[in-house]
C-alpha positions in Angstrom: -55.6 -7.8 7.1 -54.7 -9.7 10.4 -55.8 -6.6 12.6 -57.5 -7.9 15.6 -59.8 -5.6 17.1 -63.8 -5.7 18.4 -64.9 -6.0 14.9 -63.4 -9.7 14.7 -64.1 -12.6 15.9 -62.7 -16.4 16.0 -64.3 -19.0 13.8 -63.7 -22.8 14.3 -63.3 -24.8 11.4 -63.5 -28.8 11.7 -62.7 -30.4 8.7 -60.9 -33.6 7.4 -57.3 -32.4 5.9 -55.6 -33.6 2.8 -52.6 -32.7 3.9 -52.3 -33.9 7.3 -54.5 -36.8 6.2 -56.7 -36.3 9.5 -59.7 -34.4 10.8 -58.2 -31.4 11.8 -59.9 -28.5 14.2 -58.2 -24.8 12.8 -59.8 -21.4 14.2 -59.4 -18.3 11.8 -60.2 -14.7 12.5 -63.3 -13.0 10.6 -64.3 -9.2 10.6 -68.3 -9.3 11.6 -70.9 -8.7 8.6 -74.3 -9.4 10.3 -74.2 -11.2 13.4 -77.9 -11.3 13.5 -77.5 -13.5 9.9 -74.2 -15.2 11.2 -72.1 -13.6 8.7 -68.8 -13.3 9.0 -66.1 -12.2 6.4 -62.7 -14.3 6.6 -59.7 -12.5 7.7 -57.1 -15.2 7.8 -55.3 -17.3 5.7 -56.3 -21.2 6.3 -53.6 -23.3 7.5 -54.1 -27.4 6.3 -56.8 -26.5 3.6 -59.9 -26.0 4.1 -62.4 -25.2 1.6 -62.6 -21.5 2.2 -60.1 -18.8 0.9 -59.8 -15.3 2.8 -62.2 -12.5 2.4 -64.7 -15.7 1.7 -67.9 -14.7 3.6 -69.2 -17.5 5.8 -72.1 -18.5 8.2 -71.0 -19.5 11.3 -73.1 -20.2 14.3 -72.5 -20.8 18.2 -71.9 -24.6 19.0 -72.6 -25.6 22.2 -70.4 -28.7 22.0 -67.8 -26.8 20.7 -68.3 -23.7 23.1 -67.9 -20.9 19.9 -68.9 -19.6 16.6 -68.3 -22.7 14.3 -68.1 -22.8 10.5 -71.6 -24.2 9.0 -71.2 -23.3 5.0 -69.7 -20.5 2.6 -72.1 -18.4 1.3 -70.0 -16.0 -0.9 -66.5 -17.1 -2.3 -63.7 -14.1 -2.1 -62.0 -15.4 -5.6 -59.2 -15.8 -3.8 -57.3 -19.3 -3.5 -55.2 -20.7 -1.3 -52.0 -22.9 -2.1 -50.0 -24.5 0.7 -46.4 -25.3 0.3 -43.8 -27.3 2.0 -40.4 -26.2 1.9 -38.2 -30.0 0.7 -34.7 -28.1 0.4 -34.1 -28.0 4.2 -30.7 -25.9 3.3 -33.1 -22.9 2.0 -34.9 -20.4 3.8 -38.8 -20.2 4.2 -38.9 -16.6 4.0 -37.0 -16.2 1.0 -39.4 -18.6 -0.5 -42.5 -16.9 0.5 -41.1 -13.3 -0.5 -40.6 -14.6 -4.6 -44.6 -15.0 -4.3 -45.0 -11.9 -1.7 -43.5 -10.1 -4.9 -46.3 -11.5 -7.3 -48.7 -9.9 -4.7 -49.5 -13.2 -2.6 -49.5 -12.8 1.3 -48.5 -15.7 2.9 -48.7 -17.2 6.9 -45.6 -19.2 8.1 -47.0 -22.2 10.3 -43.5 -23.4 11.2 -39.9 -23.5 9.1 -41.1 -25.5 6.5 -44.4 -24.6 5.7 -46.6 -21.8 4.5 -50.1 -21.2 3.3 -50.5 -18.8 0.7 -53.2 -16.7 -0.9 -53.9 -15.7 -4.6 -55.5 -13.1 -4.3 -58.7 -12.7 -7.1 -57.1 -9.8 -8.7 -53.6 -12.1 -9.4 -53.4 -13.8 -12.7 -52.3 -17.6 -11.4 -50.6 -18.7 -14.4 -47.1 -16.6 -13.7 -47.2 -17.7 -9.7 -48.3 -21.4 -10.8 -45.1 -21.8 -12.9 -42.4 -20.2 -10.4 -44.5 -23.2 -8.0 -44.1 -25.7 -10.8 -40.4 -24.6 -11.5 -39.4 -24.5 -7.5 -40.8 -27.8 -7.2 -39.1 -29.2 -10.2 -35.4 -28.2 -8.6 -36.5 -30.1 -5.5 -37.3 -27.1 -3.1 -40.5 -27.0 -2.6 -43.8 -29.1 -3.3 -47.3 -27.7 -2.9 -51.2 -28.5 -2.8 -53.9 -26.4 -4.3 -57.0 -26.9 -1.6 -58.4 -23.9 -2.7 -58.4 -22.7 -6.5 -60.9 -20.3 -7.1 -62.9 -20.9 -10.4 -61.0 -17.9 -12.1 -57.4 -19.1 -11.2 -58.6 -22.8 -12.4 -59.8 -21.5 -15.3 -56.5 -19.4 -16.3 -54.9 -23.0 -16.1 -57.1 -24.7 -18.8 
């Protein structure tokens, strides 16, 4: 993942963010299906939560206002989710944080030193990673949003 080569391209997202309670514009790389079809398979992890989870495959399709491929719909969801997390103990370090998921199997992208989007990938059972979530944020070092739980991690929750 996160090898950029002549297979990839760049895919811009507009979309109104939750989390930075905004319209937001975030471009993400994706490894070429059918660029006849304007498929494209998701090679990034999103940053401020949009709907889409890596390894989702997506139409995109040049926009002239926007001058490049541009996110239209998802056509096949990955599985995978996405959970974003803001580190609130400012004394801690981000990377430790993100390496107590890394060793439940979760990949994660540091935007900045105090915040980190993370996947789940399909194959991860969420419960386990939900609760060390639910027990950092209970100590007061972390909160977190969910802006893209896959119907099998929602599912393990209910």
């Amino acid at each position: 993942m996160f090898q950029h080569d002549s297979n990839h391209v760049k895919i811009l997202f507009r979309y109104y963010s939750h989390i930075l309670d905004k319209w937001t514009v975030e471009t993400m790389w994706a490894i070429i299906v059918d660029t006849a079809k304007g498929l494209y398979k998701l090679d990034s992890i999103p940053y401020y939560g949009p709907m889409v989870a890596s390894d989702d495959i997506v139409f995109a399709e040049y926009d002239d206002d926007e001058k490049m491929l541009t996110y239209r719909t998802t056509v096949e969801y990955s599985g995978n989710s996405i959970v974003l997390v803001v580190l609130m103990d400012k004394t801690r370090d981000i990377n430790n944080i993100r390496n107590i998921f890394n060793e439940s199997g979760c990949i994660s992208e540091k935007v900045n030193e105090g915040y980190f989007s993370m996947e789940i990938p399909f194959d991860k059972e969420y419960t386990s990673i939900k609760k060390k979530l639910i027990d950092l944020k209970k100590e007061g070092v972390i909160d977190y949003s969910e802006p893209c739980l896959s119907d099998k991690h929602s599912k393990e929750l209910s």
